[in-house]
C-alpha positions, 0 to 999 in steps of 0.5 A: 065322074070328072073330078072337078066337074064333081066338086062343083056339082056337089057345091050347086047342090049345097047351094041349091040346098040352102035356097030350098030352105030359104024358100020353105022359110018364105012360105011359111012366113007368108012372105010376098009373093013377088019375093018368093016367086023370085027365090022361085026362079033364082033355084030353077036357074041354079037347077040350070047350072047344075044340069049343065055341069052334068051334061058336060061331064056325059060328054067328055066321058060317056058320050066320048067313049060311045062315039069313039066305039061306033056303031050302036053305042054311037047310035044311043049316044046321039039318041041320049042327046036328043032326048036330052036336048027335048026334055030341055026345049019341053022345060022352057016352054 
C-alpha cells in the first residue's frame, strides 16, 4: 500500500472508529432519533471517504501493473473495476 495513502486510511478508520462509539452512546441513551440518523449518515459518508482512499490506492498499483502486463491481467482488472463501480451504484440505490 501507498504510504501516504495508508496513513490516511488508518486516520478515516480511527475517525470512523469514534463515531461508531458515539453512535452506540446515542443508542443507548435513546437519543433523538433525527440526531442518530445523522451521526448515521455522517459514518456512511466517512465509510465513502475511506473506500475512495482505497480504491485510488488499487489503482495506482494493482490496476496499474495489471494493464501494464496485458492480456488476462488486463482483462480481471477491468472486471475488478466493474464490480466495483456496481456494488457502489447498488449502495446509492
Amino acid at each position: 500500500m501507498i504510504e501516504d495513502i495508508k496513513k490516511r486510511a488508518l486516520h478515516r478508520t480511527r475517525i470512523l472508529a469514534g463515531q461508531l462509539r458515539g453512535l452506540e452512546k446515542m443508542i443507548d441513551g435513546e437519543e433523538y432519533c433525527v440526531d442518530i440518523v445523522t451521526q448515521s449518515l455522517a459514518i456512511q459518508k466517512s465509510l465513502g471517504s475511506l473506500n475512495k482512499l482505497i480504491v485510488e490506492n488499487h489503482l495506482r498499483t494493482h490496476v496499474t501493473d495489471m494493464f501494464e502486463a496485458g492480456g488476462d491481467d488486463r482483462e480481471a482488472a477491468i472486471a475488478e473495476l466493474l464490480k466495483v463501480f456496481e456494488l457502489s451504484n447498488n449502495r446509492q440505490a
